[in-house]
C-alpha positions in Angstrom: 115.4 147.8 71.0 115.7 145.2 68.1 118.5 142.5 68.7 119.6 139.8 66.2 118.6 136.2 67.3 120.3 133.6 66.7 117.5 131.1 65.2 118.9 128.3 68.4 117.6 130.7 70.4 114.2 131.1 69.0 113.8 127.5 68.8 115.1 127.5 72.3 111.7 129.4 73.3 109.2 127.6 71.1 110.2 124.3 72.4 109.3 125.9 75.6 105.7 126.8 74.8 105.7 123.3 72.9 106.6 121.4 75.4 104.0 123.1 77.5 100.9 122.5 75.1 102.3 118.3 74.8 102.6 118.2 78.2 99.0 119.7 78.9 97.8 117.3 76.1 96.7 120.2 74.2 97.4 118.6 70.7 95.4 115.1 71.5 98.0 113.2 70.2 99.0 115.1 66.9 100.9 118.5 66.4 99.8 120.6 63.5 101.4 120.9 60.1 105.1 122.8 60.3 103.7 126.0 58.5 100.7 126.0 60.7 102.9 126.0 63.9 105.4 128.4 62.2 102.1 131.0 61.8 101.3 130.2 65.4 104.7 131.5 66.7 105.7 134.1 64.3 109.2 131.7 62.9 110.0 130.4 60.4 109.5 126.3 59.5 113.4 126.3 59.9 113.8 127.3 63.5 109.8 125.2 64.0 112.0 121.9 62.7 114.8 123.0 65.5 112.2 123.3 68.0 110.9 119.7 67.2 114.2 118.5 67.3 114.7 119.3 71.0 111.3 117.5 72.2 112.0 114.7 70.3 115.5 114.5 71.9 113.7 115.0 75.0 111.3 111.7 74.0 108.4 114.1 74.1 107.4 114.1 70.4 107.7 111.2 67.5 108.6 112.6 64.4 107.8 109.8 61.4 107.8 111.0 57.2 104.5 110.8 55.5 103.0 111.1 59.2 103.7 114.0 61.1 104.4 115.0 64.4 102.8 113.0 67.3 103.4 112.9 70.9 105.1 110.1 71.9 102.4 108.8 74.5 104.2 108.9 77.4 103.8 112.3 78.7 104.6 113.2 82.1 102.7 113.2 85.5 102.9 116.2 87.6 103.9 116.3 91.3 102.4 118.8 93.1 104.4 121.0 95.5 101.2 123.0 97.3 101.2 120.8 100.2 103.0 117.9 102.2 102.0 114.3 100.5 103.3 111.3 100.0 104.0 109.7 96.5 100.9 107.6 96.5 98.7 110.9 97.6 100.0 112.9 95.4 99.5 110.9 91.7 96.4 108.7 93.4 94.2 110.2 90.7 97.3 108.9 87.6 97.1 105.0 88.7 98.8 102.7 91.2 102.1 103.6 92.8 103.6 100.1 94.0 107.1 100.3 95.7 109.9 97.6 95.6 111.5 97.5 99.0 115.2 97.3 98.0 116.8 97.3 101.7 115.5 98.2 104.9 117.5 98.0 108.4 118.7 99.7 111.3 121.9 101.6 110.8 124.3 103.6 112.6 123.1 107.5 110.7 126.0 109.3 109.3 127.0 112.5 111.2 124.3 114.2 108.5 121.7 112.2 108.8 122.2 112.5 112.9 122.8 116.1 112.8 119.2 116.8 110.2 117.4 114.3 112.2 118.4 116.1 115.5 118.9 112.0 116.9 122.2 109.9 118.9 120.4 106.7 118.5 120.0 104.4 115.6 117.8 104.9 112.8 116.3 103.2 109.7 117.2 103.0 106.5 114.8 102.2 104.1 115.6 102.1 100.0 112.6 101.8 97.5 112.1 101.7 94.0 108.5 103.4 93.5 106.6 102.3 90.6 103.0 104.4 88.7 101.4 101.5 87.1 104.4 99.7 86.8 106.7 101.9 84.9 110.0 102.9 87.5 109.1 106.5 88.3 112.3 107.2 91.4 114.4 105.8 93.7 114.1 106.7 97.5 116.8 106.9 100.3 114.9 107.6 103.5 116.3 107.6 107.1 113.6 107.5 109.7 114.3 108.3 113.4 114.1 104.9 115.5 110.6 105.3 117.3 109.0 105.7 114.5 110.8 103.7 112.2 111.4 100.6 113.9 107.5 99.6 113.8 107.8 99.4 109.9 109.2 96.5 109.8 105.9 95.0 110.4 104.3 97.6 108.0 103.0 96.6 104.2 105.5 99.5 102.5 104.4 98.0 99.1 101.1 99.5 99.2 101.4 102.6 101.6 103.3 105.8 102.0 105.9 105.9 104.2 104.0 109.6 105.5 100.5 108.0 106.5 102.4 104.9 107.9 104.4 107.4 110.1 101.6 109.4 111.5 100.0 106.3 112.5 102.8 105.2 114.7 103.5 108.3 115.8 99.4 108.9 116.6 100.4 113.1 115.1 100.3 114.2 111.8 102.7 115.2 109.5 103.2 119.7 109.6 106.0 121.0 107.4 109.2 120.0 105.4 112.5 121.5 103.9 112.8 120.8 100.0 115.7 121.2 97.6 115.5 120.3 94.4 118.6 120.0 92.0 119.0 117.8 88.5 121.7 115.6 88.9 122.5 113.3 86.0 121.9 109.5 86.4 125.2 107.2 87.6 124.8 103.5 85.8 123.8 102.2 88.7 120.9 104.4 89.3 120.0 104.7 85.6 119.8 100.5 85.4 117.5 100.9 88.8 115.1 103.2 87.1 115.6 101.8 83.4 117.0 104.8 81.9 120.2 105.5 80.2 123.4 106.7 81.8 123.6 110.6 82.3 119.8 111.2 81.7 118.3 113.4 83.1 116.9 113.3 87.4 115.5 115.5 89.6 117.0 114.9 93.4 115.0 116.0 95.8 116.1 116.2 99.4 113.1 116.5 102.0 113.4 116.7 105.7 109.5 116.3 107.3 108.9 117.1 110.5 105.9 116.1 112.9 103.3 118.8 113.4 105.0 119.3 116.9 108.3 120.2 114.8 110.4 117.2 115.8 111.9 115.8 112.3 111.4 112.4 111.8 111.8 111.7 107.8 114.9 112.8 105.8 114.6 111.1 102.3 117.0 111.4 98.9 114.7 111.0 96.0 116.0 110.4 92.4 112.8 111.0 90.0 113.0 110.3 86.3 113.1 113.5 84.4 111.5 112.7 81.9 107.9 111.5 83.5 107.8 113.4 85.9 107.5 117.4 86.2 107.1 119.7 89.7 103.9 122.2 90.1 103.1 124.5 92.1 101.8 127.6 93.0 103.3 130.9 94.6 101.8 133.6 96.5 103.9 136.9 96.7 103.2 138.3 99.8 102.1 142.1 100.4 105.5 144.2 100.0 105.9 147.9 101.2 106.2 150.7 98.2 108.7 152.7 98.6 107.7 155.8 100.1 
């Protein structure tokens, strides 16, 4: 069946595969001539402009007369979601994640936090500012139970993971964790934390880990930057019955 497209639509999906091939660095740097890109996808260089437009809006691409397309050189890292890291884990292999402790003390958990972290005692609050080679990446809200918490006080948390600290103290590692993931847009308080503009673009992630002997221990708010960092990962659909 043959339906008219509007040509915002079609731009709609090649930005998409764009912003895949920029993101994979397939273009080292440059994006071909508009007609070439135009043969590529089967449009025409009208919707191919469109299509630029919304990676450049998206501070993917750099579009300058007399020189072309280019990426803009600050492509985004990619956080994988195949297994249970910490920050530093997870991008070890982009450069050095530093983190900013912001605030850090022993609070009285809101009935939430209490009720996720199944605890009636106190528990600590810890706010960071995580850095990849010095460039504001998110901001993290964690709320620790109090046995394992407390002893971070004492801990270097500019250097480390909160996740390798914590299965040090509690001498068991780290099994599972619930994740959400949402995109939220950034307050101005949380925008001038990360150094981005008002209402761009986050993703919040809410993670509850739990110690391999299933007690929960971590519950964390994370606000990354949208726009350097993307989520990966890989799904395996498990064996379903055929109808019979």
């Amino acid at each position: 069946m043959h339906v008219k497209r509007l040509r915002a639509d079609r731009a709609r999906q090649v930005a998409d595969l764009l912003r895949h091939e920029v993101l994979s660095e397939t273009y080292a740097g440059r994006l071909p001539l508009e007609h070439a890109l135009a043969r590529q996808f089967g449009a025409s260089r009208n919707t191919i402009r469109d299509a630029l437009n919304l990676l450049r809006d998206e501070g993917l691409i750099e579009r300058c007369p007399g020189l072309g397309t280019t990426t803009a050189g600050k492509g985004k890292v990619a956080h994988g979601l195949h297994r249970l890291l910490g920050l530093g884990e997870t991008l070890h292999e982009q450069g050095e994640v530093l983190n900013e402790v912001r605030a850090m003390s022993l609070i009285d958990p809101p009935a939430l936090v209490a009720d996720r972290l199944r605890t009636t005692d106190q528990v600590v609050y810890i706010e960071r500012l995580r850095k990849l080679n010095g460039v504001p990446l998110s901001l993290d809200l964690t709320y620790l139970v109090r046995e394992v918490g407390e002893p971070l006080f004492d801990a270097d948390l500019v250097h480390n993971d909160v996740f390798v600290l914590l299965e040090g103290i509690a001498g068991c590692p780290l099994g599972n964790a619930e994740l959400s993931i949402e995109a939220v847009n950034a307050d101005p308080h949380t925008a001038a934390v990360l150094g981005t503009t008002r209402g761009a673009a986050l993703l919040m992630v809410e993670r509850l880990a739990h110690l391999s002997d299933g007690r929960p221990v971590d519950l964390e708010f994370i606000r990354f930057r949208g726009d350097r960092l993307t989520m990966r990962g890989e799904l395996t659909r498990t064996e379903l019955p055929w109808p019979s």
